[in-house]
C-alpha positions as CSV (number, residue, x, y, z in Angstrom):
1,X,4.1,25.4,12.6
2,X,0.8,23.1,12.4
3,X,1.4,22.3,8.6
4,X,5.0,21.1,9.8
5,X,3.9,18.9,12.9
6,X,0.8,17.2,10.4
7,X,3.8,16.9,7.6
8,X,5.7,15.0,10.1
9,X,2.2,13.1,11.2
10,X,2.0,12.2,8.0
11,X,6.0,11.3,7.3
12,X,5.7,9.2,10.0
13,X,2.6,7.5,8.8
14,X,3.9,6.6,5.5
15,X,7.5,5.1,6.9
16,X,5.8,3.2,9.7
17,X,3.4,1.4,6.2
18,X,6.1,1.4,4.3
19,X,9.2,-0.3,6.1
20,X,8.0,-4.0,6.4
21,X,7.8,-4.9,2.8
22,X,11.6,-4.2,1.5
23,X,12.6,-6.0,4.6
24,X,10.7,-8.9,4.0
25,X,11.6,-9.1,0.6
26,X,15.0,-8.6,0.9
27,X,14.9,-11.7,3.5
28,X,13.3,-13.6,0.9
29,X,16.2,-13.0,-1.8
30,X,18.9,-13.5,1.3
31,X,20.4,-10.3,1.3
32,X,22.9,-9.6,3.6
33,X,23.0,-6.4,6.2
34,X,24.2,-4.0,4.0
35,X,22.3,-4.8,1.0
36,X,19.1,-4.9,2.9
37,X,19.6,-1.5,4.6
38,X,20.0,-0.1,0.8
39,X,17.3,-2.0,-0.5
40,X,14.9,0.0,2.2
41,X,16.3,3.2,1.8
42,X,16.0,3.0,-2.0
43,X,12.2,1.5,-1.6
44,X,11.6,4.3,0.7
45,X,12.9,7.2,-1.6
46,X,11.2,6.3,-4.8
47,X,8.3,6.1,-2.1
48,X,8.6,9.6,-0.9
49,X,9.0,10.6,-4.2
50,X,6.4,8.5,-6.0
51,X,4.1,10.4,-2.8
52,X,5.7,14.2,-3.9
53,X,4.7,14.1,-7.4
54,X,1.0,12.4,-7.3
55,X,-0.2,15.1,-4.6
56,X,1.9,18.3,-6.9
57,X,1.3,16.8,-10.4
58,X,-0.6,13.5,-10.6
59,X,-4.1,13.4,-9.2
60,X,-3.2,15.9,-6.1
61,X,-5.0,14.0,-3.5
62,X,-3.6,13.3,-0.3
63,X,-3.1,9.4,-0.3
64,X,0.4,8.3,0.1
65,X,2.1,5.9,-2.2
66,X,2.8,2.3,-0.5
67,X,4.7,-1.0,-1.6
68,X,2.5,-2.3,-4.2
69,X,0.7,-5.6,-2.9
70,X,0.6,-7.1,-5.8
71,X,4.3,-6.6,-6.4
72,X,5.1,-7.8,-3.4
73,X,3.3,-11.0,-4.3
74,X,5.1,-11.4,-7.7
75,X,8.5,-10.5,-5.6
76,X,7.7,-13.6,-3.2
77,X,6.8,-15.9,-6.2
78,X,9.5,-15.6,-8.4
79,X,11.9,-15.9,-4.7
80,X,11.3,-19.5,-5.7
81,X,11.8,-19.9,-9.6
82,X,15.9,-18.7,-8.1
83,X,17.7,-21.9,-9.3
84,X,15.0,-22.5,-11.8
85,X,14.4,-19.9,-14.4
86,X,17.2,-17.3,-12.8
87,X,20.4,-19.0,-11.9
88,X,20.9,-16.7,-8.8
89,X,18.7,-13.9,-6.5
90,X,20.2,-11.0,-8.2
91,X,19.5,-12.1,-11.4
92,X,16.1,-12.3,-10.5
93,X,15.9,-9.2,-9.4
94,X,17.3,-7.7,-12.1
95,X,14.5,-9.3,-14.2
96,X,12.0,-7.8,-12.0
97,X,13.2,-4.5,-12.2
98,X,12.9,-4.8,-15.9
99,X,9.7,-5.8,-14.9
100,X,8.6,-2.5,-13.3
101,X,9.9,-0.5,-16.0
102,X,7.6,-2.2,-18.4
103,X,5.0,-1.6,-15.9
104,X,5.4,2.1,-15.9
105,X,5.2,1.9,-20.2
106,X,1.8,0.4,-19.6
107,X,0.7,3.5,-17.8
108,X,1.6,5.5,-19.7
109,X,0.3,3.6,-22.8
110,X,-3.4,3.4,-20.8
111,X,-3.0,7.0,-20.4
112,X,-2.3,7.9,-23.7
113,X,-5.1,5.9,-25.4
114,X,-7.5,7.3,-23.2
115,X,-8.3,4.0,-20.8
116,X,-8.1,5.2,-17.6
117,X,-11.6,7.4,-17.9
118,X,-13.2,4.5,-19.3
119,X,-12.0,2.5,-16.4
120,X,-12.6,5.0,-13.7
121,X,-16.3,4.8,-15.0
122,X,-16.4,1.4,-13.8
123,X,-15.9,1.9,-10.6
124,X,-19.4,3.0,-9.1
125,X,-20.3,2.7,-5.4
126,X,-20.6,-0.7,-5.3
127,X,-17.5,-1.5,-6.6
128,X,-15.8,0.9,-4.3
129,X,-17.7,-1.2,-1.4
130,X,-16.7,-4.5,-2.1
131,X,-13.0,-3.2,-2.9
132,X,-13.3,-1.2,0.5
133,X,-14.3,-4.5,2.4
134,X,-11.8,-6.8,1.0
135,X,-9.6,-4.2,1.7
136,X,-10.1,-4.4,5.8
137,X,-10.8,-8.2,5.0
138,X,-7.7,-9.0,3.5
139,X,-5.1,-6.8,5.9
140,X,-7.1,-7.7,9.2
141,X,-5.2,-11.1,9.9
142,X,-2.6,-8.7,9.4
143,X,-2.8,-6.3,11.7
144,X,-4.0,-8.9,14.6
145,X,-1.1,-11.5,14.4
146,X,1.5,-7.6,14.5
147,X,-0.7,-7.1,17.5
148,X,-0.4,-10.4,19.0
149,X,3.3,-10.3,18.4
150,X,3.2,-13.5,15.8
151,X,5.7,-13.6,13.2
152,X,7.5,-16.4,10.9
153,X,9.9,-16.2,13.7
154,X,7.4,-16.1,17.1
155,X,4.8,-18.0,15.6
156,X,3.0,-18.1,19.1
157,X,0.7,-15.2,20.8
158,X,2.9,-13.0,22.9
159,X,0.8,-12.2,26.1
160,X,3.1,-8.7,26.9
161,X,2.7,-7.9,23.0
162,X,-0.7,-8.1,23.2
163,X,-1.2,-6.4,25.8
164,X,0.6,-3.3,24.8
165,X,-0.9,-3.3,21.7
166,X,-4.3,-3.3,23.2
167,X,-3.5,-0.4,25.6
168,X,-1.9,1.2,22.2
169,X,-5.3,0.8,20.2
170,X,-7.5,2.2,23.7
171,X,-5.6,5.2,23.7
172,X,-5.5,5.8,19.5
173,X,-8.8,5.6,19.8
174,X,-9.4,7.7,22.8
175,X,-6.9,10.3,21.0
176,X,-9.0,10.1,17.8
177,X,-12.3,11.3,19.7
178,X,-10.8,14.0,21.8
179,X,-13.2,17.1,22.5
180,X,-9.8,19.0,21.7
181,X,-9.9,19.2,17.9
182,X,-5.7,19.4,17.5
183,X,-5.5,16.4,19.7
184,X,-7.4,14.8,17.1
185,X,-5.7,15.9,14.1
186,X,-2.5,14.8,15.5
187,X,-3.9,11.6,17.4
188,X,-1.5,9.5,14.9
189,X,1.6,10.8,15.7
190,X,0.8,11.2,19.8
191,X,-0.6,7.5,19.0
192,X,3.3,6.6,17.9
193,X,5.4,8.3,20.0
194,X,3.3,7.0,23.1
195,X,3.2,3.2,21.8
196,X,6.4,3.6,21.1
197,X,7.6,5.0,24.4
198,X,5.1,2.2,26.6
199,X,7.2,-0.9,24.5
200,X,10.5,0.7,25.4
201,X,9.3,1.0,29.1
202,X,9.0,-2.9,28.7
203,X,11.8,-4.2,26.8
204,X,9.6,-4.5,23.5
205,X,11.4,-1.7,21.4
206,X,14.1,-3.0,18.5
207,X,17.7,-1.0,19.1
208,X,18.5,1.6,17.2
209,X,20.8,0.5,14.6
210,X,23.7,2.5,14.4
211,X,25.7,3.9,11.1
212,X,28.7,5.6,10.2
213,X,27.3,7.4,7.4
214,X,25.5,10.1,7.6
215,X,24.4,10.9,3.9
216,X,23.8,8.0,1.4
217,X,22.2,8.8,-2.4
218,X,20.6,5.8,-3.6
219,X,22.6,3.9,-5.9
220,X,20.9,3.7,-9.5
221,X,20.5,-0.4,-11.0
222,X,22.0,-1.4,-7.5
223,X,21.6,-4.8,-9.1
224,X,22.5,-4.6,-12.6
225,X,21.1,-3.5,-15.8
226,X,17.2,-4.9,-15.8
227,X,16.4,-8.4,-18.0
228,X,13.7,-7.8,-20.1
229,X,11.9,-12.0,-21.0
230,X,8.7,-13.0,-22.2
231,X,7.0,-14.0,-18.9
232,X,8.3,-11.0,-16.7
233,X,6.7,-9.1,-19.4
234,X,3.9,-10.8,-19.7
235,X,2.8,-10.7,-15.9
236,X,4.4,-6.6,-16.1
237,X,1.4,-5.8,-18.6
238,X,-1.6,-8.2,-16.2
239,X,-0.2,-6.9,-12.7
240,X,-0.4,-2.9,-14.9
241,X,-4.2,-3.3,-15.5
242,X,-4.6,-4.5,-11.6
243,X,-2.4,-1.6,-10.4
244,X,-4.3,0.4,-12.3
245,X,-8.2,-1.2,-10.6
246,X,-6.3,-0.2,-7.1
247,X,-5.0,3.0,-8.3
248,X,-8.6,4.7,-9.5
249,X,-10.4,2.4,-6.0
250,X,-8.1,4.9,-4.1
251,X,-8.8,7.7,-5.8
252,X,-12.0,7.5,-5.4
253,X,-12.7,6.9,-1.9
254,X,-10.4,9.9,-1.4
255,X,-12.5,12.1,-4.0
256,X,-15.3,10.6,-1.3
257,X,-14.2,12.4,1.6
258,X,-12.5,15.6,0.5
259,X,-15.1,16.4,-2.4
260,X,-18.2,14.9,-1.2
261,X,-18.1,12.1,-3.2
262,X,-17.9,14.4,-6.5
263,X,-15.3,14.0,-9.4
264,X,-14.6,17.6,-9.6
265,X,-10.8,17.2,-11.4
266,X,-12.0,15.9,-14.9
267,X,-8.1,15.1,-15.5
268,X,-7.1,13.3,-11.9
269,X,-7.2,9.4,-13.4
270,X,-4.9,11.1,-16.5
271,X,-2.6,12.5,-14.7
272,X,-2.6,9.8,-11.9
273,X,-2.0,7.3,-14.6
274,X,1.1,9.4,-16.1
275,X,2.4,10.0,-12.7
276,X,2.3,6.2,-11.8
277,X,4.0,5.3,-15.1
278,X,6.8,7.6,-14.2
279,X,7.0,5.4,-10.5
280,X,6.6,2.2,-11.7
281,X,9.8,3.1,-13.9
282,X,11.6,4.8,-10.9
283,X,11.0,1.9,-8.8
284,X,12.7,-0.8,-11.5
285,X,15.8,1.8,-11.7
286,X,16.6,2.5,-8.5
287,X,16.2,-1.4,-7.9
288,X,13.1,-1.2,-5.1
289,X,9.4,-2.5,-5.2
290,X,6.7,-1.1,-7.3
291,X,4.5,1.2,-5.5
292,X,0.1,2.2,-5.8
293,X,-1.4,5.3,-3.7
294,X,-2.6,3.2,-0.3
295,X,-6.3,3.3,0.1
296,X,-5.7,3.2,3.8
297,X,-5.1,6.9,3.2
298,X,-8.7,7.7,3.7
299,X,-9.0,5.9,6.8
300,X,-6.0,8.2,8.0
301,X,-7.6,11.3,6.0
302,X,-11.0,10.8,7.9
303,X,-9.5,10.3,11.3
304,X,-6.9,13.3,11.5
305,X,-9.5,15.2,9.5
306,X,-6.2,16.8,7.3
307,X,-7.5,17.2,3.7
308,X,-5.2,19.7,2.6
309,X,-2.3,19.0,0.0
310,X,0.1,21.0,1.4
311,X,0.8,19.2,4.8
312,X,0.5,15.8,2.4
313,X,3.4,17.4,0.2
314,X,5.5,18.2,2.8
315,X,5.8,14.9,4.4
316,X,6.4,13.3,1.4
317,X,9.7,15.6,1.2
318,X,10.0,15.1,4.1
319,X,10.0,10.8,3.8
320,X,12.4,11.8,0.6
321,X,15.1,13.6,2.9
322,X,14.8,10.9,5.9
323,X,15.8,8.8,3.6
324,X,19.2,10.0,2.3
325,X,20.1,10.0,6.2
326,X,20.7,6.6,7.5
327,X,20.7,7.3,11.1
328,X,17.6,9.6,11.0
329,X,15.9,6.6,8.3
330,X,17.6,4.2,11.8
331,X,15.7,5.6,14.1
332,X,11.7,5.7,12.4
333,X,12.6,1.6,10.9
334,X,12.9,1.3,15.1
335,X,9.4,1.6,15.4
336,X,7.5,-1.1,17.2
337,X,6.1,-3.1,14.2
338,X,3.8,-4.0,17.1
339,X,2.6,-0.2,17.4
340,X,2.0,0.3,13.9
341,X,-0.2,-2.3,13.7
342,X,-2.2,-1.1,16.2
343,X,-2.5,2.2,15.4
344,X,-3.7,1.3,11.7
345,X,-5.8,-1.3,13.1
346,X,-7.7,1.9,14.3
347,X,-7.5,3.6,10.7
348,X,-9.0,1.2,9.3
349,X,-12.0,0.7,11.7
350,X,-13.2,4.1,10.1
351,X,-12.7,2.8,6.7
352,X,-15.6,0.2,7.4
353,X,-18.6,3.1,7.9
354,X,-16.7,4.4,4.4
355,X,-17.6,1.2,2.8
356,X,-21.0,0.8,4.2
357,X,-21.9,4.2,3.4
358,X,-21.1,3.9,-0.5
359,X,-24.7,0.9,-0.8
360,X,-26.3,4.5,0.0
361,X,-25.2,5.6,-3.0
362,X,-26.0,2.5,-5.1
363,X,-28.9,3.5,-7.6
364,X,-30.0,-0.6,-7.6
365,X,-29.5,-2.2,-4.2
366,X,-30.5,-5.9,-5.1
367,X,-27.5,-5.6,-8.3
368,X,-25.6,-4.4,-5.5
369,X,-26.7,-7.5,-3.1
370,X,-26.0,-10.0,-6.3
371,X,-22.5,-8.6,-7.3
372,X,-21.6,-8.0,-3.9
373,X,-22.2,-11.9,-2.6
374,X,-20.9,-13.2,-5.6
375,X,-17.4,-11.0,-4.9
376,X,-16.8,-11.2,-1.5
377,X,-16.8,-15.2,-1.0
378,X,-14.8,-15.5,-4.1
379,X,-12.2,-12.4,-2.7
380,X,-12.6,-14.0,1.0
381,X,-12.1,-17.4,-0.1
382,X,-9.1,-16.5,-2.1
383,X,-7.5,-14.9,0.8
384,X,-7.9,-18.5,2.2
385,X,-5.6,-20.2,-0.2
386,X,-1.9,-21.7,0.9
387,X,0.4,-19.7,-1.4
388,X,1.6,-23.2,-2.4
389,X,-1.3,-24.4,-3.6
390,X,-0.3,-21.7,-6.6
391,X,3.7,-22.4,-7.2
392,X,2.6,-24.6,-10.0
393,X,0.6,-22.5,-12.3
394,X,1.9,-19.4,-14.1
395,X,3.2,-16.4,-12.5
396,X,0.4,-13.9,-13.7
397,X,-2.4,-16.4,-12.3
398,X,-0.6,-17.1,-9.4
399,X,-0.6,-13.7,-8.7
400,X,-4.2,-13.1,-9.1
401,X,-5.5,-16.3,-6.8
402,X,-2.9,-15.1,-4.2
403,X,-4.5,-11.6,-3.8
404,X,-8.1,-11.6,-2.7
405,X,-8.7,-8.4,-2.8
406,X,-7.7,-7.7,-6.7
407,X,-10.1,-11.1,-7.5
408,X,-12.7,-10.1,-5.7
409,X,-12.7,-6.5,-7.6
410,X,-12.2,-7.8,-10.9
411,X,-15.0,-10.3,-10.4
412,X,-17.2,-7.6,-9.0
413,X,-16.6,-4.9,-12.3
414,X,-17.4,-8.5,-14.5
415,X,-20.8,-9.4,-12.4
416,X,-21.8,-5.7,-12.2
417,X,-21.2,-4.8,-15.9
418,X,-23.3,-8.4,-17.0
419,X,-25.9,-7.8,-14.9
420,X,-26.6,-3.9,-16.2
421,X,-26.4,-5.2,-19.6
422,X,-28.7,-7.7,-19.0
423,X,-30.9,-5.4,-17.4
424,X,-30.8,-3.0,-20.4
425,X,-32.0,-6.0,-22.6
């Protein structure tokens, strides 16, 4: 009974993460109802799926596969070249499908030749504190204008909004310290269902939308066969190598907290690399966004204290089934997008004491000062940048300037490995 109720902790976790990215997508490529509610439930099942098979087969560590960022990024840039290089919105996204799919040959190229050790390597603790740390930087405008209730639409504070979500984050974190220690391993889901209960109470809670199916299978190349060109490739093969910096990041703040910061699993990058190959191709073929394991994960890992696999596995079935069901899938997209917000806003306050704690580690603190300062106000300052001032340059640098956090690491692993070399002189 406990392994069920933290499978559905964690079921619920993952949907709540997971559900604004198809539908902000799909608005950008104007699709209508009914496309859009596919479009979710076939980003959520490769999801759930993509989640199943890392934490049985792939690097079996208990972090939850999410709607790539940096997918999400190229989704909203080739939105715009519709009318330009694509002569309509499905075409496009046919071309990004094919896209993905050459995504997930990369993996499994990387894996095969051996790169993802010799990358993995490159990631020592002060590489997993700057990533950490433009992690929280780069969501936390995030999660305060969900809390504040500011959208495209509502672009102004919402007093009522912000009050619930205030009284939401008081009692997550309240939950998260109880003296009762199953109160705290399920402080996420209580966190939920109460937030979610206190916005109904004051009109803040989206209807349920009703449907008149009950069982829908996800419909294979919903758009079309994938287009395979020379730039969709080309940014497919940059946007791997990136996917493949936040893959092993995650990895290893998870290894962090379940092993003690040790590498014990020799073979977790291999098969993690393998396993995302296989998801990268299931996400251009069932026609939904590419996903990476979510390094928020830890932050959710550390404050529910569930390290175990099993419960992990189970809720990623568990996503997988919800998922086929359109009135069950309904009822977790009515969420408050306020609520989640707030109650990750809390996971990720943990996930700063994770980052701090990883200088300890550092074996030269004043490299660590240099490549750190150097990374974070390029990584902060890119997260500064109007997402026009990029339209003109080409899609795989466009892509790169318009996520801070993936900069920042890159130029972190660059400063870190010049300045050991230079050491070593």
């Amino acid at each position: 009974m406990k392994t069920f109720i933290s499978a559905i902790q964690w079921m619920a976790f993952m949907i709540a993460g997971a559900i604004a990215a198809p539908i902000a997508i799909a608005d950008l490529f104007q699709l209508d109802p009914q496309e859009t509610a596919a479009f979710v439930q076939r980003t959520i099942f490769v999801l759930g799926v993509a989640s199943l098979l890392q934490g049985t087969l792939g690097h079996r560590l208990p972090i939850h596969e999410g709607p790539a960022g940096l997918w999400w990024g190229v989704f909203a840039i080739y939105a715009s070249f519709v009318g330009t290089l694509y002569v309509s919105e499905t075409e496009t996204l046919r071309a990004l499908s094919g896209g993905m799919i050459v995504s997930g040959i990369c993996f499994f190229a990387l894996t095969f030749f051996g790169f993802m050790e010799k990358l993995a390597k490159l990631f020592t603790p002060t590489i997993t504190f700057i990533y950490l740390m433009l992690l929280i930087l780069q969501l936390s405008a995030s999660f305060l204008k969900g809390m504040l209730g500011i959208t495209a639409d509502t672009p102004v504070l919402q007093p009522l909004v912000a009050i619930l979500s205030i009284t939401v984050v008081a009692i997550a974190f309240y939950l998260g310290q109880h003296r009762v220690s199953w109160v705290r391993q399920f402080s996420i889901m209580f966190s939920l269902v109460i937030g979610w209960l206190i916005f109904s109470i004051f009109g803040k809670a989206p209807a349920v939308v009703t449907s008149d199916k009950w069982l829908i299978f996800p419909e294979i190349l919903a758009f079309g066969t994938p287009l395979f060109d020379a730039g969709t490739i080309v940014t497919s093969l940059f946007i791997t190598l990136l996917l493949t910096t936040n893959m092993i990041a995650s990895i290893r703040v998870l290894e962090a907290i379940v092993n003690n910061g040790a590498s014990i699993d020799t073979l977790r990058y291999k098969r993690g690399g393998f396993i995302s190959g296989i998801s990268q191709i299931t996400g251009g073929m069932f026609a939904s966004i590419g996903s990476v394991p979510i390094s928020g994960a830890a932050g959710f890992v550390s404050q529910t204290g569930m390290k175990t696999i099993k419960p992990f596995a189970v809720g990623s079935l568990l996503v997988v089934i919800i998922s086929l069901f359109p009135p069950l899938m309904n009822v977790m997209a009515a969420i408050p997008a306020p609520v989640g917000y707030a109650v990750t806003f809390v996971i990720f306050t943990k996930m700063v004491g994770m980052a701090l704690r990883e200088i300890e580690h550092s074996s030269n603190r004043e490299r660590t000062y240099s490549t750190a300062g150097l990374a974070l106000l390029v990584g902060v300052g890119a997260m500064f940048l109007p997402p026009e001032a990029t339209l003109q340059l080409p899609t795989v640098v466009a892509s790169l300037l318009n996520n801070g956090l993936v900069l920042g690491t890159v130029i972190a692993i660059i400063t870190e490995q010049y300045l050991i070399r230079k050491e070593a002189r």
